[in-house]
C-alpha positions in Angstrom: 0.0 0.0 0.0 3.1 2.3 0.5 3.8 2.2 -3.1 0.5 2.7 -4.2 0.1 5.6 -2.0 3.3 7.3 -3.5 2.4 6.8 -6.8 -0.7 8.7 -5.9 0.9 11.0 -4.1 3.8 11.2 -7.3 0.8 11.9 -9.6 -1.0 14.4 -7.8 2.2 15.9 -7.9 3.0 15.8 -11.1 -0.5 17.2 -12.0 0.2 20.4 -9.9 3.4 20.9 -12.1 1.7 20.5 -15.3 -0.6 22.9 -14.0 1.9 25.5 -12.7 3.6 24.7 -16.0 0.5 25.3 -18.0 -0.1 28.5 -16.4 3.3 29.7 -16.3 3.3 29.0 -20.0 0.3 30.9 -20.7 1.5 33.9 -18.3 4.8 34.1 -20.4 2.3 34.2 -23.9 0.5 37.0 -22.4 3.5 38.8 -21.0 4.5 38.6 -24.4 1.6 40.1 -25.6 1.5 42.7 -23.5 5.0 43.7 -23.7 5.0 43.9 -27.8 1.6 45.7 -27.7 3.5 48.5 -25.0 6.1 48.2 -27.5 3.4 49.3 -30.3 2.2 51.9 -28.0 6.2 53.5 -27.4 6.9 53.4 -30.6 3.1 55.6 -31.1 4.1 57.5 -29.1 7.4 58.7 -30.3 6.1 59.0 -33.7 3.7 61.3 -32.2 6.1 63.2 -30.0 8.8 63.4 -33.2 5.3 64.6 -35.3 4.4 67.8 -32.4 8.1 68.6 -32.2 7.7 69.1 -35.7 4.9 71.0 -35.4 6.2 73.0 -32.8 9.8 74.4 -34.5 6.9 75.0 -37.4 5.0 77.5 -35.3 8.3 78.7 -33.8 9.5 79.7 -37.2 5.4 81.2 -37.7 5.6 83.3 -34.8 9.1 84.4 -35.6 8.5 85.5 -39.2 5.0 87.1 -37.9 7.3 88.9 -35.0 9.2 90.5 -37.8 6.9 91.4 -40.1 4.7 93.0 -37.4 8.4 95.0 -36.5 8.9 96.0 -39.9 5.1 97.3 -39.9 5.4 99.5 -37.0 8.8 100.9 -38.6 6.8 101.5 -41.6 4.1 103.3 -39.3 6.7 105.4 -37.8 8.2 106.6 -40.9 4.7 107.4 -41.7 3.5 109.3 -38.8 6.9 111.1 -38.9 6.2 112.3 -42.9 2.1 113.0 -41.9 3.1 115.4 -39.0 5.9 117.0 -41.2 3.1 117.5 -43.9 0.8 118.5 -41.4 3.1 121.1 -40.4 3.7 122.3 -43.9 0.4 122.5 -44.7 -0.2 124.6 -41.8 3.1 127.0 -42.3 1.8 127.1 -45.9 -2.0 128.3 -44.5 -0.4 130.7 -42.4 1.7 132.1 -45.4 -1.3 132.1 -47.9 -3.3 133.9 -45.2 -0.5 136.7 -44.7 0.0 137.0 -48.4 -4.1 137.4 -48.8 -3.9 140.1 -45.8 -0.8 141.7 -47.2 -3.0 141.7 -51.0 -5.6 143.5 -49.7 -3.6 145.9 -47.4 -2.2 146.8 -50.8 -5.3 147.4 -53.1 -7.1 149.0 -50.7 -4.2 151.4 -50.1 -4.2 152.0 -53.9 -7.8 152.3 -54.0 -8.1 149.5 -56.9 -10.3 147.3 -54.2 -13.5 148.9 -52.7 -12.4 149.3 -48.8 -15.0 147.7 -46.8 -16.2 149.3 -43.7 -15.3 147.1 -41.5 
């Protein structure tokens, strides 16, 4: 009875270690599984990281050319409100002149009687 009681005892035995093998089998398939889907993922990922960095020196470059531009604008605007208020100034030196000349006109014809004085 001995033996017959380690045999059974050898089998159950032996049954636990195909199952532990069994399972540690299938863990290793889905480890597997898992780590070259993470890998999948990663690699995703990086694609998508390498894509925005792209995107990003793009926008860099945007906002650096719009930077400028908008510079050279406001230079432009300068220059232009510089000529406007010298204009502006010459128009107003040439009122004032034309108004003296007018005055200086009429000063003359009425002092030579050629112009009707008013009475005023």
């Amino acid at each position: 009875f001995r033996l017959m009681h380690e045999q059974t005892e050898e089998d159950d035995h032996k049954d636990w270690c195909d199952q532990a093998l069994g399972k540690t089998n299938a863990s290793i398939v889905d480890k597997k599984d898992k780590i070259r889907e993470l890998g999948l993922e990663i690699d995703d990922t990086i694609a998508q990281a390498d894509e925005l960095l792209v995107d990003m020196n793009a926008a860099d470059d945007m906002v650096g050319k719009i930077t400028a531009h908008m510079k050279e604008a406001t230079e432009i605007r300068e220059i232009g409100k510089k000529e406007n208020a010298l204009a502006i100034k010459d128009a107003k030196d040439a009122q004032t002149a034309i108004a003296n000349a007018i005055a200086v006109l009429k000063e003359h014809y009425k002092d030579n009687s050629e112009v009707p004085k008013e009475s005023w």
